[in-house]
C-alpha positions in Angstrom: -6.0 6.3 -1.4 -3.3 6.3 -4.7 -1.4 3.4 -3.4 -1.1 0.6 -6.0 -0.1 2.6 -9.0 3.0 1.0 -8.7 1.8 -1.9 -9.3 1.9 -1.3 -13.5 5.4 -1.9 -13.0 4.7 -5.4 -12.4 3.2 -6.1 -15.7 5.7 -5.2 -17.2 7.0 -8.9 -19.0 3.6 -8.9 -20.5 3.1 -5.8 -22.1 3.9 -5.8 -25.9 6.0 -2.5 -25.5 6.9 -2.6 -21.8 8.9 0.9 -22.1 6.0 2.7 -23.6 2.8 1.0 -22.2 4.1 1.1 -18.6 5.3 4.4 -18.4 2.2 5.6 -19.9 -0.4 3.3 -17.9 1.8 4.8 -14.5 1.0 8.5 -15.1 -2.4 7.8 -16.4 -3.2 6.1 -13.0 -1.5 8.7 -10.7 -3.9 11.1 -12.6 -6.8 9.8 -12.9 -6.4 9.0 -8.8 -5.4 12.9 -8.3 -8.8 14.0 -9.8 -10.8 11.5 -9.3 -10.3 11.6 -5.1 -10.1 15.5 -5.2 -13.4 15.7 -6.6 -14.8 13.6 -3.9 -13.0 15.8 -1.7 -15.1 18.6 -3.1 -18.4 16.8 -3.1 -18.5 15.8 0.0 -17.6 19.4 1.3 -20.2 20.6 -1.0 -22.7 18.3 0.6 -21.8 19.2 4.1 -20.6 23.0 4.1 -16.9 23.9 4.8 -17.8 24.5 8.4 -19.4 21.7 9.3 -17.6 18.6 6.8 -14.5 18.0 9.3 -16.9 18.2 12.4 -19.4 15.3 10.7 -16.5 13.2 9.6 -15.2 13.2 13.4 -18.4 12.5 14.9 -19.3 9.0 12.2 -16.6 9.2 9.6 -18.1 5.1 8.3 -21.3 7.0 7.9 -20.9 10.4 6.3 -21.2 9.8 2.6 -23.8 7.4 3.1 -25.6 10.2 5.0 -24.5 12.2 2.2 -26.5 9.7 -0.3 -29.1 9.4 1.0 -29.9 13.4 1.5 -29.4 14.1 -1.6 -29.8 11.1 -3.9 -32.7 8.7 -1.9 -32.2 5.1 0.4 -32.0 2.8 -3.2 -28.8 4.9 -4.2 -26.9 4.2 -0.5 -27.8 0.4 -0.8 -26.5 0.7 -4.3 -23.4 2.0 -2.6 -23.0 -0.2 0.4 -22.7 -3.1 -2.0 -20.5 -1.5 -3.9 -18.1 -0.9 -1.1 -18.2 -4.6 0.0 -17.7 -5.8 -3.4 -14.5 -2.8 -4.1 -13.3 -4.2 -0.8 -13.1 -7.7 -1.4 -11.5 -7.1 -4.4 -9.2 -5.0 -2.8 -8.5 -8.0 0.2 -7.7 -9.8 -2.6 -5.5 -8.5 -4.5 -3.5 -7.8 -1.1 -3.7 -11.3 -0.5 -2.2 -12.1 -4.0 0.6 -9.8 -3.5 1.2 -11.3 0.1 1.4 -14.7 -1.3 3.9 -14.1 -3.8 6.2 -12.3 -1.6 6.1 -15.4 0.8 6.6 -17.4 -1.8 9.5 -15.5 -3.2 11.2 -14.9 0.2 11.0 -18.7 0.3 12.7 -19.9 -3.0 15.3 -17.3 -2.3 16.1 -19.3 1.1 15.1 -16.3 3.0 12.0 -17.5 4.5 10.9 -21.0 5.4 11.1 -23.8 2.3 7.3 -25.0 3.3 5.8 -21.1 1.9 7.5 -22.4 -1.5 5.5 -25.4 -1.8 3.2 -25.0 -5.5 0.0 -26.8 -5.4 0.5 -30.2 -7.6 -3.2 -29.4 -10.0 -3.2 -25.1 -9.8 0.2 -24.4 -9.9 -0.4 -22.2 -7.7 1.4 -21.0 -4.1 -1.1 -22.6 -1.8 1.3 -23.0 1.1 2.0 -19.0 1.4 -1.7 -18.6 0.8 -2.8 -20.5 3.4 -0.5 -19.1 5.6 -1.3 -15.6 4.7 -5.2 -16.4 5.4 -4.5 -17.6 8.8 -2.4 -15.0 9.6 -5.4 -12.5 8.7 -7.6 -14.3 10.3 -6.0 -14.6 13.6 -5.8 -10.7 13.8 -8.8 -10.1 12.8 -10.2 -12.5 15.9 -7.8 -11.1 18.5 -9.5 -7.6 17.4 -12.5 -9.2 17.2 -12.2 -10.7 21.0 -11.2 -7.4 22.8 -14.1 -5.8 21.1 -12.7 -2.5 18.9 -15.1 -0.8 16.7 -14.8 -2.5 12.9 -13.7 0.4 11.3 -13.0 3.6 13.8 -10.3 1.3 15.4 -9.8 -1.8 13.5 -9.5 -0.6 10.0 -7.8 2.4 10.8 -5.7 1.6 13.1 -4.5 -1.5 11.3 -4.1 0.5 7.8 -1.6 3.2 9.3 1.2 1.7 9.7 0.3 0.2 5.8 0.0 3.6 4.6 3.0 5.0 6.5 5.2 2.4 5.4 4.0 2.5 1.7 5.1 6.5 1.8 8.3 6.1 3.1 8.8 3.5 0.4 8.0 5.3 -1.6 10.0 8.5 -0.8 13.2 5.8 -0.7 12.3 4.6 -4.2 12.6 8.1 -5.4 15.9 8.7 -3.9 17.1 5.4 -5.2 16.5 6.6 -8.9 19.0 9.6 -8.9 21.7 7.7 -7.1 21.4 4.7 -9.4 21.3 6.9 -12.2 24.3 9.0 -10.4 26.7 5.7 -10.5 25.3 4.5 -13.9 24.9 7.4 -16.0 24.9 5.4 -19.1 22.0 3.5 -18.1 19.3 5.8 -18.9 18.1 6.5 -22.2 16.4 9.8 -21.1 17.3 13.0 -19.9 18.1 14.8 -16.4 14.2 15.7 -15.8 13.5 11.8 -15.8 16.5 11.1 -14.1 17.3 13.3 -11.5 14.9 16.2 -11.5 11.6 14.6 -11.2 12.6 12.0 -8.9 14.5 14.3 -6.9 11.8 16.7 -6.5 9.3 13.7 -5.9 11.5 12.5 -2.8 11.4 15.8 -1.8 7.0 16.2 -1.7 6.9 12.7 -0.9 9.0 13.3 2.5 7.3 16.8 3.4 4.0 14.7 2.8 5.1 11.8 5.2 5.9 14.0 7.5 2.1 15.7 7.2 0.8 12.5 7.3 2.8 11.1 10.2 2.3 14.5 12.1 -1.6 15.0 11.7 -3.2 11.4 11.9 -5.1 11.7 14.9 -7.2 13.1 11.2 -7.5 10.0 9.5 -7.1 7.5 13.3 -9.4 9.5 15.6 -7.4 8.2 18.0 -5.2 9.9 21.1 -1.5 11.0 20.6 -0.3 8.1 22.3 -1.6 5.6 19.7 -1.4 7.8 17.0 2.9 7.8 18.1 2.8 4.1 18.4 1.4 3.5 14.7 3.7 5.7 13.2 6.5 3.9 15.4 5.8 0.4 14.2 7.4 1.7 10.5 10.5 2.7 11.4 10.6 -0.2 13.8 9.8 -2.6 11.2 12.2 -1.6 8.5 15.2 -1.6 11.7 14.0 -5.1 11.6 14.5 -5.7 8.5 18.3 -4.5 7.9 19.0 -6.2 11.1 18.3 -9.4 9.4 19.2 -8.4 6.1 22.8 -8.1 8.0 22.7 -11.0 9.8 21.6 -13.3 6.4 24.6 -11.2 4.4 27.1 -12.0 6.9 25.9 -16.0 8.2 24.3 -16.8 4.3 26.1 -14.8 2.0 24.7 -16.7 -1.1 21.3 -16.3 0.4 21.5 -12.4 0.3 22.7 -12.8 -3.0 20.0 -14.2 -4.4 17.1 -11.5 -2.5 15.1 -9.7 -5.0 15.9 -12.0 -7.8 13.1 -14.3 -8.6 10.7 -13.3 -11.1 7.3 -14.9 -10.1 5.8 -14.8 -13.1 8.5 -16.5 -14.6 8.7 -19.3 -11.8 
């Protein structure tokens, strides 16, 4: 539910003083998330009863706060919220898309993915090629889900977030490790102390792995799904990211000046 905080980081060429506004826009996000989804935690226990909250949410999880709703609140305030999730979604889709785009796009004027995804459209300016591509892309999986006949959300949704949310983690627990050994060969770099630079994000590496591991260990919770599947999704990140340092390899050693320039081009800029 928190991922995206990270996304403050991109902002960070427009922000009048990047090395206060960031930093402080970061943590208040992280918090804000912390509280805000641990109080919905609460309620919906509270509207349920500790023995029976984990019992509903297996039988209908897509159901159980509108149940909740409209117990306790009446019918106009669940309409209220089903729009409300279809309107947070779509925003949600988009901004994914967005970010999908410009990754294409930047894969592609690094020489790292196909020229075409590089293309900007000649009025908007915009990536329209990686767009494109990225919408039929999503709509091809969605139809091949779609055509075997999954449930929407129980299989679809779920089963297509996992390996999202997995990946995103592990990221993220790798990000954290990356600050203390950066700031291990560059100790000059940082204008902070050793609770910014190595504490924190050594102890954050640390919760972030032990909470992967909950995660990865315990999501026949969040999939519903049997061990088999559940083994499969978590599979698909390790899998992936093998993939990735395979050809990361391969481009280093056959396109040396492409792997040079991976992870360089500033979108915004461009």
């Amino acid at each position: 539910a928190f991922i995206g905080f990270e996304a403050t980081a991109l902002y960070r060429e427009e922000a009048r003083d990047a090395d206060r506004t960031v930093p402080r826009a970061t943590y208040l996000a992280v918090g804000f998330l912390g509280l805000f989804y641990t109080f919905v935690v609460w309620v919906i226990v509270q509207a349920f009863g500790d023995d029976k909250a984990v019992a509903t949410a297996a039988r209908n999880p897509a159901e159980m706060f509108f149940t909740a709703m409209t117990h306790y609140v009446g019918g106009w305030a669940t309409d209220l919220q089903r729009v409300l999730i279809v309107s947070s979604l779509l925003a949600s889709l988009l901004a994914f898309h967005n970010a999908i785009t410009r990754y294409g796009y930047a894969l592609s004027l690094e020489g790292a993915a196909p020229a075409l995804l590089g293309r900007i459209h000649p009025r908007h300016g915009s990536p329209w090629v990686s767009g494109v591509a990225q919408t039929a892309l999503a709509a091809l999986v969605t139809a091949v889900f779609a055509a075997i006949g999954v449930h929407p959300y129980n299989e679809f949704l779920l089963w297509v977030n996992t390996p999202g949310v997995v990946g995103v983690l592990v990221l993220q627990t790798l990000a954290a490790c990356s600050v203390v050994v950066f700031f291990r060969r560059n100790p000059g770099a940082a204008g902070a102390g050793r609770l910014r630079t190595s504490a924190a994000p050594a102890a954050a590496a640390l919760l972030l792995a032990v909470i992967t591991g909950l995660v990865c260990t315990r999501l026949n919770l969040f999939t519903g799904a049997s061990p088999a599947v559940n083994w499969t999704l978590v599979a698909l990140t390790p899998a992936v990211f093998a993939t990735g340092v395979v050809l990361a390899t391969r481009i280093r050693r056959r396109r040396p000046e492409v792997y040079a320039k991976l992870a360089t081009t500033d979108v915004e800029s461009v």
